[in-house]
N, C-alpha and C positions, 0 to 999 in steps of 0.2 A: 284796506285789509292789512292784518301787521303779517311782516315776513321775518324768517329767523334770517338774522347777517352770514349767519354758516352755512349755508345753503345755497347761498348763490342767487336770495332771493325769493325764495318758494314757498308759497303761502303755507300758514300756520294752522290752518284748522284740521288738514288731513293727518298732518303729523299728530296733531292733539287728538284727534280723533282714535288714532291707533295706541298713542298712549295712553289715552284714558281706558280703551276694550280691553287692553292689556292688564289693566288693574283693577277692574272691574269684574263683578263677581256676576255674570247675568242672572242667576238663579234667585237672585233679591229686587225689592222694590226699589222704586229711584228715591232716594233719600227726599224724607222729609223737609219743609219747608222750615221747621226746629233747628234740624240738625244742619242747612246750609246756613241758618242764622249762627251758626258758631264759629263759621270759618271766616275768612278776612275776606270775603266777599261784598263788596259795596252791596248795600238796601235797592234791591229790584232786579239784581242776576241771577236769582234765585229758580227762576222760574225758565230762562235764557239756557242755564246749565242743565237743569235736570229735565228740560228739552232737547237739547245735545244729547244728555247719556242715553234716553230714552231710545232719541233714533240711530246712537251707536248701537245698541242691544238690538233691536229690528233689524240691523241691515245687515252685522254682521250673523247672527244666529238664525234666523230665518232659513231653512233649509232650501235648495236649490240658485242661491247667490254666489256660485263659483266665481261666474264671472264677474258679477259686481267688485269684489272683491279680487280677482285680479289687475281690473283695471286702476284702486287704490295703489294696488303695491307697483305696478306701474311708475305710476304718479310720483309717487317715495323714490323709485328708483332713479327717473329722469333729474327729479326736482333735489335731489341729496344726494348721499353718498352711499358707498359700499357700506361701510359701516353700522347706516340705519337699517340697511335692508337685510345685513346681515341680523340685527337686532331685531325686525320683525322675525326673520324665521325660528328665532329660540321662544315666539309666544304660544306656542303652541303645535304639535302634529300636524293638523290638517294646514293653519297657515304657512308651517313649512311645506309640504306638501306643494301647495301651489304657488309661492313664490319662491320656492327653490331653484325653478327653472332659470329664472331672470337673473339669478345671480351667476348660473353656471352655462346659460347656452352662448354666449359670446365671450370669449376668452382673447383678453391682448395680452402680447409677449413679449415684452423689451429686456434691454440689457438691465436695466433697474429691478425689474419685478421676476427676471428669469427663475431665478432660486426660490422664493417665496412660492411661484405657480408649481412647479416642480413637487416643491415639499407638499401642498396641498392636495396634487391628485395622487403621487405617494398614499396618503396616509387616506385620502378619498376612500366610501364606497363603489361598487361598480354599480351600481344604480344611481348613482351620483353623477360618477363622470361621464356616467351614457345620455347624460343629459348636454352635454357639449354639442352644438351645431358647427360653430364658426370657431376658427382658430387662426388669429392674426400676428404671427411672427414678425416682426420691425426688428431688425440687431443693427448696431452701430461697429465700427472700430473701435477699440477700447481707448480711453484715453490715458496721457501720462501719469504715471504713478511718480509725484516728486519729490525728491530725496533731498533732505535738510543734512546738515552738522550731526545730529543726536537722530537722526532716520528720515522713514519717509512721514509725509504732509499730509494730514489723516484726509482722507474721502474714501466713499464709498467703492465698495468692491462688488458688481455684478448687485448691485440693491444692498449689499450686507453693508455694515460698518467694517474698514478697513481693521479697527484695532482687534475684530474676532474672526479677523481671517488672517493676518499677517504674522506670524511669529517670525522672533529672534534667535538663531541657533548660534552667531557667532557677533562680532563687531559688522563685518558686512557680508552677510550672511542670512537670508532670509528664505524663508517658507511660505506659500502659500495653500491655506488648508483646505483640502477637499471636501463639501459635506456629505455624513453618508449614505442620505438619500439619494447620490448619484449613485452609489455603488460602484465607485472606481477602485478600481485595484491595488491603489496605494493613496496614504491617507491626505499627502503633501505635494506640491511640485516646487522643486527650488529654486530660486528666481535671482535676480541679480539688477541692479539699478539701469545698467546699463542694456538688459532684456525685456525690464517685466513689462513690455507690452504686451510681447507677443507670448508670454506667459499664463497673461489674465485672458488674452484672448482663447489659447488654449483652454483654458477652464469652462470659455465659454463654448470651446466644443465638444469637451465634456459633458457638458450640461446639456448641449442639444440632444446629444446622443443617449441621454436616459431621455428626454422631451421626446422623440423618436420612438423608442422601444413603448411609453406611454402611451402612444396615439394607438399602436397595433395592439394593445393588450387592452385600451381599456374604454377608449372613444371608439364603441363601438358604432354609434349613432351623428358621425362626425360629416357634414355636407357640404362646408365649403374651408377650403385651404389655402392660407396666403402665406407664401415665406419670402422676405424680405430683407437683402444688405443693402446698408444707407452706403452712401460716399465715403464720406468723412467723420471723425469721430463728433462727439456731440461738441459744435464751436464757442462753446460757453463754459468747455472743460480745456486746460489748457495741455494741451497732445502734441506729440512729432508723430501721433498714427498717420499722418497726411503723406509724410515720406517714406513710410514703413510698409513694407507689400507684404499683407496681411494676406495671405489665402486661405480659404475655404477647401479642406478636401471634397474635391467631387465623389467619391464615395457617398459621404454623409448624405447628396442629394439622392443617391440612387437607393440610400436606406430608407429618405423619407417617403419616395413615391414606391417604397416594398411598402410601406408599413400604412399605407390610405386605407381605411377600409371599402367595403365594397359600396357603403353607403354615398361616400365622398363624390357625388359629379360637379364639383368646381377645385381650381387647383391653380393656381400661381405663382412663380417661380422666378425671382429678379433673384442674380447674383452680383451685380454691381460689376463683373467681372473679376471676382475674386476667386473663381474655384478654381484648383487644377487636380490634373491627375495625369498620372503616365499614361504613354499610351500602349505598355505593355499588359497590362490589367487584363484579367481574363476579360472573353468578351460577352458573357450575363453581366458583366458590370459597367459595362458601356452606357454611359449615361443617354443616350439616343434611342437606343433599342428597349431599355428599360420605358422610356417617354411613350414610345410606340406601343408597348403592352398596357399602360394604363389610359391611352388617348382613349380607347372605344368604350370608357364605360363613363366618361365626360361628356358635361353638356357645355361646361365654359371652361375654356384653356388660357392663360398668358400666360409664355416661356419666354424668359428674357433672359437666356442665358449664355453664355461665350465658347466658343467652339461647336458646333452645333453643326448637325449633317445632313441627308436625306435621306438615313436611316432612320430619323424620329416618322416619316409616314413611310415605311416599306415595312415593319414587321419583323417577326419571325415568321409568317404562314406566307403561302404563295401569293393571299394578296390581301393587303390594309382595308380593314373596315371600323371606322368609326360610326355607327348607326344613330348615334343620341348627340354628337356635340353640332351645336347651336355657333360657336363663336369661338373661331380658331386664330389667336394672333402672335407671332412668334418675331421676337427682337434680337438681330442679331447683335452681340457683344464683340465689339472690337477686341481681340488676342492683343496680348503683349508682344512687341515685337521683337523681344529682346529672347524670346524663345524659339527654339530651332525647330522644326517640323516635329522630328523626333518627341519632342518635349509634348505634345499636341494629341490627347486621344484620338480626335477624329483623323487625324493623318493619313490611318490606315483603311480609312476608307476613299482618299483621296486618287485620283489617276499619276502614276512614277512619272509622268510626262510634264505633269506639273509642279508636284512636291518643293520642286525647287524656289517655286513662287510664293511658297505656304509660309512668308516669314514674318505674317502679322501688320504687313505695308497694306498700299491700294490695291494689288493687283490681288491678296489673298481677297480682301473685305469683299472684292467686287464678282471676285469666279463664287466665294460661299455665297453671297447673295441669289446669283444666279443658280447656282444649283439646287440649291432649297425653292427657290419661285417656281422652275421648273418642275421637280419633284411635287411642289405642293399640287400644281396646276394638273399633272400628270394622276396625280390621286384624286383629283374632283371632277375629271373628264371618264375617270374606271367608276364611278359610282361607290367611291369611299367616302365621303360625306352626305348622304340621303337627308340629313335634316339643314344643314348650313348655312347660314344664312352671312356670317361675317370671317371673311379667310383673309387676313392681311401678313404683309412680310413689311418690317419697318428694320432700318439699316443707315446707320451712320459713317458720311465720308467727310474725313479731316483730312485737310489741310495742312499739313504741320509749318508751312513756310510761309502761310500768311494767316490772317482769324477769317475765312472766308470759308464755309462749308457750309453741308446741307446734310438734311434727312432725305430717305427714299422712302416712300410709303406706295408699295406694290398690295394693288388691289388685285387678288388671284381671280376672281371668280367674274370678273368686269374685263379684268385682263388691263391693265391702267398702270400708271406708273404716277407718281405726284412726286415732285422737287421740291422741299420745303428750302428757302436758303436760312440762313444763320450769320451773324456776323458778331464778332468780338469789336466793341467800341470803347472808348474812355472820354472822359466829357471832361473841359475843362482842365484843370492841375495834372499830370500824367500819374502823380502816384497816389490818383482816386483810386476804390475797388474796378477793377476791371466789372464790365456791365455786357450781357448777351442780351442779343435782339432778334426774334424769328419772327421774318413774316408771314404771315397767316394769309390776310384778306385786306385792305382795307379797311381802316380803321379798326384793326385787329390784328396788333403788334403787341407780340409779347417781350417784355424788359426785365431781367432777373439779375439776380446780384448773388455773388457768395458761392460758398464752394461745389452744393446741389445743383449753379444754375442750370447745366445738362443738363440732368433727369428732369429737373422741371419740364423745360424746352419739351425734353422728348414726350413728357406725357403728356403734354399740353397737342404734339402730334398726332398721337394716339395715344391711348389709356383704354381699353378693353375694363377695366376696376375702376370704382369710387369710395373713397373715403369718408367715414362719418364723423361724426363731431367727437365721437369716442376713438379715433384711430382705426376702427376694424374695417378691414376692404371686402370689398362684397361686387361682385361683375356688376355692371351697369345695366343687365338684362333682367334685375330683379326690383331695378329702381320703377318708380311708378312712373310710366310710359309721356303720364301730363310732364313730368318734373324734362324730359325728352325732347322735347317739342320746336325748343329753341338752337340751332345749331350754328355755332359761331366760328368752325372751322370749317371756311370755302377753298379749299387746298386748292395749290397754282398746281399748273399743267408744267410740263416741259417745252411744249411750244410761245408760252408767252412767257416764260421768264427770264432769268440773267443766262441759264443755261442755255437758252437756243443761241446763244451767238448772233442774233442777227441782228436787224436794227432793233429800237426799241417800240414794243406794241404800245398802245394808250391804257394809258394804270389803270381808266377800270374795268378793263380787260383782261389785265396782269393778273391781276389778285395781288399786287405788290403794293402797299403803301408808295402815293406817289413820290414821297421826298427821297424812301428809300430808292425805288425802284431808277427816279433820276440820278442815284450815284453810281448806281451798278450798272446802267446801261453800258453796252459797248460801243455806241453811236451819240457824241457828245454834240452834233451838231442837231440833234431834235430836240435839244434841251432849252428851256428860258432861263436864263439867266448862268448857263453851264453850270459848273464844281464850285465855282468862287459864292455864289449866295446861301452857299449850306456848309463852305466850310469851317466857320467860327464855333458851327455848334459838333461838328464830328471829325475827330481827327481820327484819319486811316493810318497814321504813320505806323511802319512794323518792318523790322528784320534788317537794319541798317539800312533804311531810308529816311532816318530822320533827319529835319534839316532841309529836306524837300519842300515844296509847295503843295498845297492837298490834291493839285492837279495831277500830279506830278505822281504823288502816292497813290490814288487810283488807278490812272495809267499804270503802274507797277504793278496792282490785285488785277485788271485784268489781262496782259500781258501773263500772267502766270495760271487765268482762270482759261483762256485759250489752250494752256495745257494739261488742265485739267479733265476737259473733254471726254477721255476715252473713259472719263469714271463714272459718269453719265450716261444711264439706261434710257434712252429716248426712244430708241426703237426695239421693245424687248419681245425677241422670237420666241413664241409660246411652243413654236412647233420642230425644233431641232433640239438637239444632244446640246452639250454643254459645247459652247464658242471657245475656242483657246486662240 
């Protein structure tokens, strides 16, 4: 079968198919065997063709072929581009009609295409945009904007061309143009070589914030919501966003879950840990309390967002009812710890006895965990979750003195606690990419590279969402239950891993990869062959012990993993107040 090369491969007849109905008059006969004798048709496709047109005229004009005919423009959609299918819907009313949907019920959002979507549902009808289901927000950090002799180094701005959005107002002296589809209040923001990061990134919260007031004015029929900060800027672009502390006003988050419509019961929320806000902010605008009024009309929640309290399940009303959510999984975001309590909305809901602990180290990471576990736990024992089936608290505890940390994946409603560990490796030459490694299971170690390898990690912990081949995230509870089947994360317990302390259990016991699980033991005499037969391939060295023997470097991670101890929920009391 011939395939077009533009296309990715996709067979030729349905496209030809749709361009021939398109130019086709059906109200005529299928041309004579004369009249194909005139075209540059080889002797004997005469008959081949004007049996094609035939059964295009039948298939398409035959009355009650709705769906035939959606399942084409399907086909066009998977198999091509935006472009073609945009070109189907100008063939006509009715074919726009029904393949209108497909081009507008799933919408992705990136730093590239942010302005272009924007501008579109701008100038959209509201029958148009009510056709939006899914709406998948992905943002990056911006990357550098680089400045030459004679200006800057033309790329793209936010999807546009640099050169119709940057003007010149002096020698060094620049402008960046606002369009007026945002409707902001002044046409330009002025920038400077040595700012315009955080400049374009500003534009890009500009831009959200018309994207925001859009969703509540016009996606009336909107179902599921994913808003997403990546790490790191896009690493193909060349950025100092990586040392630059981009924040997110938390505001912005508390405008996006006003403006959900009522339609909306899925909603996702990763800020990478970019938002801040004071914590003097009235308190409707407390990003918790907001969480808590829109939780009961959800059926799928992930909240991965950084300072977070036990005011997202307690309400405004005497008592939290969430009656519809199915799958509640909420990821606490390590604070920066270079911010003072003060600095911290949730603060003020924290006890004066402790505040002083609130300074973004282990001992805040580990009392927010527990408060929220409790709080969650506390609300699914009062009968606030009547449908639920998945209540998880996932929490990460670093290390900063050695690459030796773990995940906490607190099962609420099993009442369980799982240790994932984690270990920072380098293999070979020392100034390879540094490489993470989380064990899972047995034969079920995951190895990542690069500036994302975190989140990776973490979703590979947990992920409540899956991603399509289009980018759009969509909960896992809408996937087809076969695709479900196979589950390859057997999570360690706290009694058989590195954290119990005691001797070492037998690996297939552990859930640990046994090569791994032989380095972390803390009992070197159950080992064959000890440290020495695996250290050529992993070196622990870290934190001025280089120069050491890798025995020697072990001994040192655990020697420090012994005091790591008290950050370890082994035995977590479901049934008291907060432990101080």
């Amino acid at each position: 079968m011939a395939t077009d090369p533009d296309s990715g491969g996709s067979a030729l007849p349905i496209r030809a198919a749709l361009n021939e109905s398109a130019a086709t008059d059906f109200t005529q006969t299928p041309a004579s065997p004369a009249a194909m004798a005139a075209t540059d048709l080889p002797v004997g496709d005469e008959t081949r063709i004007t049996s094609n047109q035939t059964f295009t005229q039948t298939m398409f004009s035959k009355p009650g072929c709705e769906e035939l005919k959606l399942r084409v423009f399907e086909e066009v959609n998977q198999a091509g581009s935006t472009h073609e299918l945009t070109r189907v819907l100008l063939v006509s009313k009715e074919w726009n009609r029904i393949a209108s949907p497909l081009l507008w019920e799933n919408v992705l959002v990136t730093n590239d295409n942010i302005l272009p979507v924007i501008r579109s549902l701008v100038s959209a009808r509201l029958e148009t945009t009510s056709q939006i289901r899914n709406l998948s927000i992905y943002l990056r950090p911006c990357a550098e904007l680089c400045f030459g002799r004679d200006g800057f180094i033309s790329r793209t701005i936010l999807g546009l061309s640099s050169e119709k959005v940057i003007i010149r107002t002096s020698q060094n002296s620049y402008h960046v143009l606002v369009p007026d589809f945002l409707s902001f209040h002044t046409s330009s923001i002025p920038m400077h070589p040595s700012t315009n990061d955080v400049l374009e990134w500003n534009l890009l919260i500009i831009a959200l914030r018309k994207l925001f007031a859009l969703i509540k004015d016009d996606l009336s029929s909107l179902k599921c919501m994913s808003f997403r900060l990546a790490t790191w800027a896009d690493p193909e672009k060349c950025s100092y966003a990586d040392s630059t502390d981009l924040t997110l006003p938390r505001q912005l988050l508390v405008t996006l879950l006003h403006s959900l419509p009522a339609t909306c019961t899925s909603i996702e929320l990763d800020d990478c840990g970019h938002s801040y806000n004071s914590p003097h902010s009235p308190s409707s605008d407390h990003l918790c309390t907001v969480l808590s009024s829109v939780l009961p009309r959800m059926k799928h929640a992930q909240i991965k967002v950084t300072d977070l309290c036990p005011e997202v399940v307690r309400g405004t009303e005497s008592k939290f009812v969430a009656p519809k959510i199915e799958d509640l999984r909420i990821n606490i975001r390590p604070t920066h710890s270079w911010r003072s309590p003060t600095q911290k909305e949730c603060s003020m809901h924290v006890p004066e006895n402790i505040l002083g602990t609130w300074d973004g180290g282990p001992t805040e990471n580990s009392l927010r965990e527990q408060m929220l576990a409790t709080a969650l736990r506390t609300a699914f024992d009062n009968g606030s979750f009547p449908k639920i089936s998945t209540l998880k608290l996932v929490n990460w505890h670093e290390d900063i003195y050695n690459e030796i940390s773990h995940f906490s994946l607190v099962d609420v409603i099993n009442k369980t606690t799982h240790l994932i560990p984690k270990l920072n490796i380098t293999t070979g030459d020392q100034t390879t990419p540094e490489e993470t490694v989380v064990a899972l299971s047995p034969g079920h170690e995951l190895y990542c590279i690069g500036w994302d390898r975190e989140k990776i990690a973490e979703s590979i912990v947990d992920d409540g969402w899956f991603t399509t081949t289009d980018n759009l995230r969509f909960p896992i509870a809408v996937q087809n239950p076969k695709l479900m089947k196979v589950d390859l994360l057997k999570y360690t317990t706290p009694e058989t891993t590195l954290f119990g302390y005691g001797r070492r259990s037998d690996s297939s016991d552990s859930g640990l990869n046994p090569q791994i699980s032989s380095n972390l033991a803390g009992d070197d005499e159950d080992m064959e062959g000890g440290y020495d037969s695996y250290s050529n391939e992993i070196d622990y060295g870290s934190y001025g012990v280089s120069g050491e023997t890798c025995d020697n470097n072990v001994n040192f991670h655990l020697e420090h993993l012994r005091k790591f101890q008290p950050m370890v929920v082994n035995n977590f009391d479901w049934t008291t107040n907060l432990r101080i």
